[in-house]
DSSP file (Angstrom, degrees, kcal/mol; ACC not computed):
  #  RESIDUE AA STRUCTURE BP1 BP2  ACC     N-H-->O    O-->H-N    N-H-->O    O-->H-N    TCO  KAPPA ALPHA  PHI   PSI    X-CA   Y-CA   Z-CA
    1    1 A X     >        0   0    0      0, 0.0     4,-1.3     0, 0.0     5,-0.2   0.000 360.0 360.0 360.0 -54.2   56.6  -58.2  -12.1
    2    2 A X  H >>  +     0   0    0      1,-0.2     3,-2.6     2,-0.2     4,-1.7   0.931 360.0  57.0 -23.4 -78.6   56.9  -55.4   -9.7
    3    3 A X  H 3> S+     0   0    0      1,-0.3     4,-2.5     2,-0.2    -1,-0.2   0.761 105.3  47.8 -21.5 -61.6   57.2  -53.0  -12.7
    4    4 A X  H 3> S+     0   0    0      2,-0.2     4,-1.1     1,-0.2    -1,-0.3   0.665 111.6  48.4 -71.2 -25.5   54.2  -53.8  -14.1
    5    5 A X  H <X S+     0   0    0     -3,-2.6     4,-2.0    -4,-1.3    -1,-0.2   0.881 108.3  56.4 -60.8 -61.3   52.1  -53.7  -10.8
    6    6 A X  H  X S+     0   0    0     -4,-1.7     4,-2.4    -5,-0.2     5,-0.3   0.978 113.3  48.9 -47.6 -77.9   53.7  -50.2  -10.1
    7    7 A X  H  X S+     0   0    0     -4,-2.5     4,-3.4     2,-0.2     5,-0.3   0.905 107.2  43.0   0.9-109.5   52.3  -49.4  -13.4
    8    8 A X  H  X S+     0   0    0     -4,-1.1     4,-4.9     1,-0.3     3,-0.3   0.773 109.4  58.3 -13.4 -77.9   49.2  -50.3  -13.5
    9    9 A X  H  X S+     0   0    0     -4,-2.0     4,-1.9     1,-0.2    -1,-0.3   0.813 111.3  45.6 -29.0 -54.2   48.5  -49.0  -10.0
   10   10 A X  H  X S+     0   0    0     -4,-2.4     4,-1.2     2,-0.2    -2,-0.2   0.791 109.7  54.6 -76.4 -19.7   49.6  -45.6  -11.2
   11   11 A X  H >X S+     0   0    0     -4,-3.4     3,-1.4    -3,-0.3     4,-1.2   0.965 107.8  51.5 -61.3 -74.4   47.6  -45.8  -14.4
   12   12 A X  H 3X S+     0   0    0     -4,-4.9     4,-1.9     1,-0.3     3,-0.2   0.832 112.3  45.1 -46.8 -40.3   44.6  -46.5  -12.5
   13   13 A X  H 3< S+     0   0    0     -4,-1.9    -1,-0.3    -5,-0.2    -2,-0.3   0.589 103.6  55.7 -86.7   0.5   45.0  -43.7  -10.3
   14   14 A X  H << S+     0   0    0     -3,-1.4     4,-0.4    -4,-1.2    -2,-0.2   0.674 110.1  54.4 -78.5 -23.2   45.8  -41.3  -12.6
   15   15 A X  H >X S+     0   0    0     -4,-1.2     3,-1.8    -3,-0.2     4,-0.8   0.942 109.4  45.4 -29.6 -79.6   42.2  -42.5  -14.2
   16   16 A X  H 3X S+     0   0    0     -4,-1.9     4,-0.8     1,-0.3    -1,-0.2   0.496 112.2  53.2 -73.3   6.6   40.4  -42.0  -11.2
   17   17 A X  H 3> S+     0   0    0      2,-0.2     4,-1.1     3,-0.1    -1,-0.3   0.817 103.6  57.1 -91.7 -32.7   42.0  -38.6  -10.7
   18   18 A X  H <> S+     0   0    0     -3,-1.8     4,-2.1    -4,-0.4    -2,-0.2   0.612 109.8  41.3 -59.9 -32.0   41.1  -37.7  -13.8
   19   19 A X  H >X S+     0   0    0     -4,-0.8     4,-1.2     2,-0.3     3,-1.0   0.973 108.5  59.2 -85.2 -78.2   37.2  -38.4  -13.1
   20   20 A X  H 3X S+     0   0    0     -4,-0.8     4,-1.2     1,-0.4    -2,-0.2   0.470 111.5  42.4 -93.3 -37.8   37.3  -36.9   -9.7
   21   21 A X  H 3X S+     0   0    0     -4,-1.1     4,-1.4     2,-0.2    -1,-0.4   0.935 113.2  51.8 -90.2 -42.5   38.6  -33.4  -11.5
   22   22 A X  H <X S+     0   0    0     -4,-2.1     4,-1.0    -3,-1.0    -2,-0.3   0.778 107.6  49.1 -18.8 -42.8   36.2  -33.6  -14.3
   23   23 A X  H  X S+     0   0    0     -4,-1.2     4,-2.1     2,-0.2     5,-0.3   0.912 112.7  57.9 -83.6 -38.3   33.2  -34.1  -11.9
   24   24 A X  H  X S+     0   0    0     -4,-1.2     4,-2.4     1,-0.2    -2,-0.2   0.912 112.6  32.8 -32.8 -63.9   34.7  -31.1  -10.2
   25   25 A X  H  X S+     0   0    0     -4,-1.4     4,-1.0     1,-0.2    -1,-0.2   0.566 104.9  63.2 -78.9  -3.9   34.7  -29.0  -12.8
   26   26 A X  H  X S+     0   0    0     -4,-1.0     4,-2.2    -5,-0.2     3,-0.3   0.966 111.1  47.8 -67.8 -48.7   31.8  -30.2  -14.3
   27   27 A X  H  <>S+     0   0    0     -4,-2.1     5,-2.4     1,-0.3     6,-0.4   0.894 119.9  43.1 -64.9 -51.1   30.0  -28.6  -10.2
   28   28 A X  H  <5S+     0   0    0     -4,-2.4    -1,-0.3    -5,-0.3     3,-0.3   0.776 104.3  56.2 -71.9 -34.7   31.9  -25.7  -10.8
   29   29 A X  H  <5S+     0   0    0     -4,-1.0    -2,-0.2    -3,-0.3    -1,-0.2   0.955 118.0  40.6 -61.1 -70.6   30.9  -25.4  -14.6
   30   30 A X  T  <5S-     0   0    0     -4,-2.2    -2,-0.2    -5,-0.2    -1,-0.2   0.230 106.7-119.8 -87.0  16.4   27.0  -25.4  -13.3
   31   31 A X  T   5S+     0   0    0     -3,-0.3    -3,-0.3     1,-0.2    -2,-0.1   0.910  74.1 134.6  78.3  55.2   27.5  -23.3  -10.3
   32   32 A X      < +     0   0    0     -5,-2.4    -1,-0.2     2,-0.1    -4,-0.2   0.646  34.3 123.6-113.3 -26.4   26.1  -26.7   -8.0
   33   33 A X  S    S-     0   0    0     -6,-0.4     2,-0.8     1,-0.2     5,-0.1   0.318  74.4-113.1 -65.7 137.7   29.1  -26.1   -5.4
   34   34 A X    >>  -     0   0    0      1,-0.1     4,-1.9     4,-0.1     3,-1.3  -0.547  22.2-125.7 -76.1 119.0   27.7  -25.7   -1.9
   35   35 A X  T 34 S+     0   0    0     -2,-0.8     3,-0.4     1,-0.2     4,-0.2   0.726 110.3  47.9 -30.4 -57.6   28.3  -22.1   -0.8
   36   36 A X  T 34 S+     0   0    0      1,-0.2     3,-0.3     2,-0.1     4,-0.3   0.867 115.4  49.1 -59.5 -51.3   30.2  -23.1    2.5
   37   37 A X  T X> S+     0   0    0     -3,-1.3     4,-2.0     1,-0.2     3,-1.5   0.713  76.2 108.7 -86.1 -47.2   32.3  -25.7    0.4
   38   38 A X  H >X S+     0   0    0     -4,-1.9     4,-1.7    -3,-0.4     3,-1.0   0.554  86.4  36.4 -14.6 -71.5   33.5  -23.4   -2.6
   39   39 A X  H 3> S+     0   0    0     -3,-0.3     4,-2.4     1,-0.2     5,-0.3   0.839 109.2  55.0 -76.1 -20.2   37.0  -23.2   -1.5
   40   40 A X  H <> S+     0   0    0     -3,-1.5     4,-1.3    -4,-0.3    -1,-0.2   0.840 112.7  50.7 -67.7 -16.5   37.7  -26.6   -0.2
   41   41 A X  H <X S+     0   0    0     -4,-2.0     4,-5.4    -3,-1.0     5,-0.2   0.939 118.0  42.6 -57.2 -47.0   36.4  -27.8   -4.0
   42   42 A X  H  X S+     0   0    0     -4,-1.7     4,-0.6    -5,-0.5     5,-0.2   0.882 116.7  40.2 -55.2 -69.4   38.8  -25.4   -5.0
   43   43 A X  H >X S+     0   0    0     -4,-2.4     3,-1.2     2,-0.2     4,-0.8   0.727 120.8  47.7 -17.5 -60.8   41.6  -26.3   -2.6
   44   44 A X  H >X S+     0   0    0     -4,-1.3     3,-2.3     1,-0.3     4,-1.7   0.998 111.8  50.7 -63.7 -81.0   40.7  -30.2   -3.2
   45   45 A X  H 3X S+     0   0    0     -4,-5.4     4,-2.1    -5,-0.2    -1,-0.3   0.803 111.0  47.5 -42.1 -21.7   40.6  -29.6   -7.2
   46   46 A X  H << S+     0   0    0     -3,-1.2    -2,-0.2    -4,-0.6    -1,-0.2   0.477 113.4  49.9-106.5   8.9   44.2  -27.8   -7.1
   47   47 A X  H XX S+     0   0    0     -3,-2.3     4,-4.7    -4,-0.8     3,-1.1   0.745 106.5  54.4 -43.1 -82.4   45.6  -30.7   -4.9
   48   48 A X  H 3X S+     0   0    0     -4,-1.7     4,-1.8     1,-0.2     5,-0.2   0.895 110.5  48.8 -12.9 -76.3   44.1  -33.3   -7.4
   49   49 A X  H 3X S+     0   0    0     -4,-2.1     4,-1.3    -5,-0.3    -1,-0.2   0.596 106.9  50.2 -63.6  -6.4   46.1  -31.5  -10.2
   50   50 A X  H <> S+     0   0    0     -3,-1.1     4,-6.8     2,-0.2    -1,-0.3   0.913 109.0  57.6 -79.7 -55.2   49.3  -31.3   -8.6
   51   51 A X  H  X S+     0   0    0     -4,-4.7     4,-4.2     1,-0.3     5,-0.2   0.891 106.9  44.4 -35.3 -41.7   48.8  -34.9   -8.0
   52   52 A X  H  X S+     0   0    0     -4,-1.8     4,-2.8     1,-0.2     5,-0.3   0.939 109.0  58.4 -84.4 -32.4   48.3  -35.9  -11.8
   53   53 A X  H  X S+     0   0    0     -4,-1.3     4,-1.3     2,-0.2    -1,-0.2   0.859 106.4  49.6 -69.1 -33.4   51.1  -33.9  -12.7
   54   54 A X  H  X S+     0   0    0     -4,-6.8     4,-1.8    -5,-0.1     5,-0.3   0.986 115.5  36.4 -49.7 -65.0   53.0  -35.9  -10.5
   55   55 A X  H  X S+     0   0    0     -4,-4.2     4,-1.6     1,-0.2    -2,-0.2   0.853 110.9  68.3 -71.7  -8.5   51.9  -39.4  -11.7
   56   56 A X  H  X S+     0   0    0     -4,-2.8     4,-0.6    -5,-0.2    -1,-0.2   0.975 105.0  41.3 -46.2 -56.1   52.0  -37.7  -15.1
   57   57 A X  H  X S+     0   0    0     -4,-1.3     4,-1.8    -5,-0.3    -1,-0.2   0.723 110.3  57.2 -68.1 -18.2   55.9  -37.4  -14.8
   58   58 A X  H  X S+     0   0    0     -4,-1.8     4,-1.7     1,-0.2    -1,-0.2   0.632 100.9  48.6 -68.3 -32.0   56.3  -40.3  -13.6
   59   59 A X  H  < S+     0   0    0     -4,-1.6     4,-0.3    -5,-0.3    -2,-0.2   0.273 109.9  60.9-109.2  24.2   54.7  -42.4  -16.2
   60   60 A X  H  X S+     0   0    0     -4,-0.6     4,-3.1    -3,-0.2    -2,-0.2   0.691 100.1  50.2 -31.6 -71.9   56.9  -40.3  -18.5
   61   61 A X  H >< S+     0   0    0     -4,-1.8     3,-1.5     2,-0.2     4,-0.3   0.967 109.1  52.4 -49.5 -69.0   59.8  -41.4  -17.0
   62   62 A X  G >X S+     0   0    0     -4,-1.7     3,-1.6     1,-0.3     4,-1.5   0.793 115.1  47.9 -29.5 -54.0   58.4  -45.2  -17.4
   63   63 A X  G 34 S+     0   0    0      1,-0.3    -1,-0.3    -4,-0.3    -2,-0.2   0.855 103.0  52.4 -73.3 -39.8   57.9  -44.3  -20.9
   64   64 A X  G << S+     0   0    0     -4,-3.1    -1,-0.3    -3,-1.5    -2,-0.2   0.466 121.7  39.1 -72.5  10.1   61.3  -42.7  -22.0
   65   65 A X  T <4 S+     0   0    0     -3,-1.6     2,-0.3    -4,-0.3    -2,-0.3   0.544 127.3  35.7-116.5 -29.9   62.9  -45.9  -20.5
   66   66 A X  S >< S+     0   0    0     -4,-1.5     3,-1.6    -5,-0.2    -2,-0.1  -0.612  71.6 157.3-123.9  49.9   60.1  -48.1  -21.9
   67   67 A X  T 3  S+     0   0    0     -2,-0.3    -1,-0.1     1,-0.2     5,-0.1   0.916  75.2  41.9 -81.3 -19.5   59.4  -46.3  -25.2
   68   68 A X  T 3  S+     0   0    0     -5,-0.1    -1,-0.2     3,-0.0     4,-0.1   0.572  77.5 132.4 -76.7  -3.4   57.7  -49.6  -27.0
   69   69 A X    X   -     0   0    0     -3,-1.6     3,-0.7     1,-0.1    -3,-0.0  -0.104  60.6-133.6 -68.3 154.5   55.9  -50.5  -24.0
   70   70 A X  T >  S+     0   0    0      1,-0.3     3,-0.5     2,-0.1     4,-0.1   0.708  95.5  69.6 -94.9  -9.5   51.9  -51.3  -25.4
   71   71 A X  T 3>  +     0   0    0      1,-0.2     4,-1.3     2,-0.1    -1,-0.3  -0.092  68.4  97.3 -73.0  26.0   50.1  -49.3  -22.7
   72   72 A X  H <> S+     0   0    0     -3,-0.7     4,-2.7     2,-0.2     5,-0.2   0.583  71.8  66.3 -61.0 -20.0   51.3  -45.9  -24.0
   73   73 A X  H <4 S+     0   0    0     -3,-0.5     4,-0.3     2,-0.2    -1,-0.1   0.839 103.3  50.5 -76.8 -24.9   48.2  -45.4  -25.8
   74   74 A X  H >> S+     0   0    0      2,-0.2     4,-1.2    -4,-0.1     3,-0.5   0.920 107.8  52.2 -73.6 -64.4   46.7  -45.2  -22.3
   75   75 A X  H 3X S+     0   0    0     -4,-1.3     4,-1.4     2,-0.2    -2,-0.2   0.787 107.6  46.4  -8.4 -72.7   48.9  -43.1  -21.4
   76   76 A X  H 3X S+     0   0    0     -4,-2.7     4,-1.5     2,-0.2    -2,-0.2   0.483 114.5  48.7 -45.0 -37.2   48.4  -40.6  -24.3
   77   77 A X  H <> S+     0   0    0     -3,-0.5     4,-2.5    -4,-0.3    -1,-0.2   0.742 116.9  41.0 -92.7 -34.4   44.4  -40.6  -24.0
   78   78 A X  H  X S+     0   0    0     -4,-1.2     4,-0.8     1,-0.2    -2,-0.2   0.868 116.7  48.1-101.9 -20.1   44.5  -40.1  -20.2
   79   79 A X  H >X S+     0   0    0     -4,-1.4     4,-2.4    -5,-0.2     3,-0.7   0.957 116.3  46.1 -81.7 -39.8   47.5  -37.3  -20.5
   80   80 A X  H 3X S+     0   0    0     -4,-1.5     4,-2.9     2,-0.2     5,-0.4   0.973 107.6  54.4 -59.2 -43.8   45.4  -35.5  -23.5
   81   81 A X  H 3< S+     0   0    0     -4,-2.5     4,-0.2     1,-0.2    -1,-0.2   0.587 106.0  57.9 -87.2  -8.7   42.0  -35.7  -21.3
   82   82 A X  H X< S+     0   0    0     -4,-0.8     3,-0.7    -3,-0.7     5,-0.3   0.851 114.3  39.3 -78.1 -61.2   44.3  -33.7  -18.3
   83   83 A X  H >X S+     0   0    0     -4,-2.4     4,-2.4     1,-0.2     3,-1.3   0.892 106.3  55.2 -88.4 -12.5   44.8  -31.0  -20.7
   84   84 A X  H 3X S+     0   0    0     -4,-2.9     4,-5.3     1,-0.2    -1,-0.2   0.919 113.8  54.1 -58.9 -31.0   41.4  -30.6  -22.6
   85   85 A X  H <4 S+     0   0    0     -3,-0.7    -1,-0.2    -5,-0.4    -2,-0.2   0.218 108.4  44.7 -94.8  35.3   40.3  -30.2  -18.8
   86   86 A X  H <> S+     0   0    0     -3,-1.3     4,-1.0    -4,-0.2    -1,-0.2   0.333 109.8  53.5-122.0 -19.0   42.6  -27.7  -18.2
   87   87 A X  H  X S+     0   0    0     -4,-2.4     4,-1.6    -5,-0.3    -2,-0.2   0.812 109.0  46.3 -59.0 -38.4   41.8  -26.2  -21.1
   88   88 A X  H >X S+     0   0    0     -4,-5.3     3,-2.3     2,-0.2     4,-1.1   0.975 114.0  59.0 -69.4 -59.7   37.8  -26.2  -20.2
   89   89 A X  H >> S+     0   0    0      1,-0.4     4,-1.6     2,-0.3     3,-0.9   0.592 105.7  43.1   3.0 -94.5   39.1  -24.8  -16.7
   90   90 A X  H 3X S+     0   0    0     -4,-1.0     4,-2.6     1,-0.3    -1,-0.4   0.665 113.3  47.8 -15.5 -65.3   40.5  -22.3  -18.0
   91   91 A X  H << S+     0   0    0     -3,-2.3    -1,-0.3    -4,-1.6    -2,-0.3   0.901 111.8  56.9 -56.4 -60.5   37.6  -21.5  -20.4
   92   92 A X  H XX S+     0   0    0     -4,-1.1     4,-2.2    -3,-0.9     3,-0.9   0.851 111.3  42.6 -31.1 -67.8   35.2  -21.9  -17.3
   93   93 A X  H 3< S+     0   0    0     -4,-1.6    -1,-0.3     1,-0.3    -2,-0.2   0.805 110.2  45.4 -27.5 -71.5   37.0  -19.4  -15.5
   94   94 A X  T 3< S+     0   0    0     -4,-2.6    -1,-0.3    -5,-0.2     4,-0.3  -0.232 109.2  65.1 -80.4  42.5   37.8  -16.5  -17.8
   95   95 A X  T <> S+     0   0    0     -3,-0.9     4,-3.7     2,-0.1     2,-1.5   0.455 112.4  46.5-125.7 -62.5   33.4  -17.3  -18.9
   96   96 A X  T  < S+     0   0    0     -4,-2.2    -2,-0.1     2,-0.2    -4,-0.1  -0.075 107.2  44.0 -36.2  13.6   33.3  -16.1  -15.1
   97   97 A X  T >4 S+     0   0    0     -2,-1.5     3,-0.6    -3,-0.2     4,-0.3   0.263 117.3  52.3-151.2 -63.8   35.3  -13.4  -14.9
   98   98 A X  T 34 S+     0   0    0     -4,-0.3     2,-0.4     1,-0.2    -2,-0.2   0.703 113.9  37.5  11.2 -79.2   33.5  -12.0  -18.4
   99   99 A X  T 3< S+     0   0    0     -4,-3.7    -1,-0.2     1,-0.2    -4,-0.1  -0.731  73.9 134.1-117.7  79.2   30.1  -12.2  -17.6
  100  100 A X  S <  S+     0   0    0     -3,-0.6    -1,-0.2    -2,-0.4    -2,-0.1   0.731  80.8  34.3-100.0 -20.2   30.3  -11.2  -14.2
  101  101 A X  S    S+     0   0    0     -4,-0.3     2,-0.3    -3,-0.2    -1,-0.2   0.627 102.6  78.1-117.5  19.2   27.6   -9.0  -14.5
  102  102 A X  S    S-     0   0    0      2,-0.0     2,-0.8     0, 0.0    -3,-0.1  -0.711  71.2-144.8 -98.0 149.5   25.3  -10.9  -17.0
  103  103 A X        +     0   0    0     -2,-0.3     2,-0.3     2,-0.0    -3,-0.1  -0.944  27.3 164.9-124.4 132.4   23.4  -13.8  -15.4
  104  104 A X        -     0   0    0     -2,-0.8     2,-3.3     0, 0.0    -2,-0.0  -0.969  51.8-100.4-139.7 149.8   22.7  -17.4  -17.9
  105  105 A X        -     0   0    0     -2,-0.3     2,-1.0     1,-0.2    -2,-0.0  -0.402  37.7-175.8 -67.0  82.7   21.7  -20.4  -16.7
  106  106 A X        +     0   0    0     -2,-3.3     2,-0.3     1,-0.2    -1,-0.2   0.019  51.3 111.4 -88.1  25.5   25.0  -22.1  -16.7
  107  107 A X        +     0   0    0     -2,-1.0     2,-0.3     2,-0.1    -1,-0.2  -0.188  50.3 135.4-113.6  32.1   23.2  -25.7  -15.5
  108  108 A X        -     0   0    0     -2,-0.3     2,-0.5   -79,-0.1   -78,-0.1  -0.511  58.3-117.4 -95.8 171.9   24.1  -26.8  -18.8
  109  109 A X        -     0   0    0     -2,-0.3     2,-0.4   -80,-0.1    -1,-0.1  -0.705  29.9-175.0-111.8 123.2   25.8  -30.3  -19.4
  110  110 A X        -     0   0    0     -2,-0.5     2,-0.5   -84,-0.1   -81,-0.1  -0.963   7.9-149.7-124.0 140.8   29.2  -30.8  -20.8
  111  111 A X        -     0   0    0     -2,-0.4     2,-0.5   -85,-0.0     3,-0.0  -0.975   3.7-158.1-121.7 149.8   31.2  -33.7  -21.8
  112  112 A X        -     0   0    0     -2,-0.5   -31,-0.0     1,-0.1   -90,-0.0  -0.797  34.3-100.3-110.3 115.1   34.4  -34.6  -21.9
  113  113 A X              0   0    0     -2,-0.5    -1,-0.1     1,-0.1   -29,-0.1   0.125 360.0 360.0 -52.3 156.4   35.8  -37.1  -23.9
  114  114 A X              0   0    0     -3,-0.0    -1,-0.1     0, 0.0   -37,-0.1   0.487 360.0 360.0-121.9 360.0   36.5  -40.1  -22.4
């Protein structure tokens, strides 16, 4: 019963970790970050991600001990939707480093599968 609690709990935060760096980069994506704030997003977002790469490895281990277990699928979705946003990151980034001296209205709306 523990186990499954332990679970759960980490499932659920790894969820809401997930959102919380998505809405990040989404601020960052559309330039919204309050000038005073920039680097404590940053700081905060490269926190986050250490965090999900923790509980990522963690619910790895669960899984190579547990490989039939039926929440894998949960797993799978929420460990691909960390690296499509570390792909757009990425993407985000280098778009920024690019067009550093071209100016576009970057206040455009992206979504990230869910």
């Amino acid at each position: 019963m523990g186990c499954g609690e332990f679970f759960h709990d980490k499932l659920d935060e790894l969820g809401i970790l997930l959102k919380e760096y998505e809405k990040t980069l989404d601020l960052i994506c559309r330039e919204k970050l309050p000038e005073g704030k920039k680097t404590e997003y940053e700081l905060n977002n490269e926190e986050r991600k250490e965090q999900i790469r923790v509980l990522l490895s963690e619910l790895n281990k669960f899984f190579e001990e547990h490989p039939n277990d039926n929440r894998f699928d949960r797993f799978k979705k929420l460990n691909e939707k960390f690296q499509y946003l570390l792909i757009e990151e990425s993407n985000v980034l280098n778009e920024g480093k690019e067009e550093k001296g071209v100016v576009e209205d970057k206040r455009e709306v992206r979504f990230f599968p869910t």
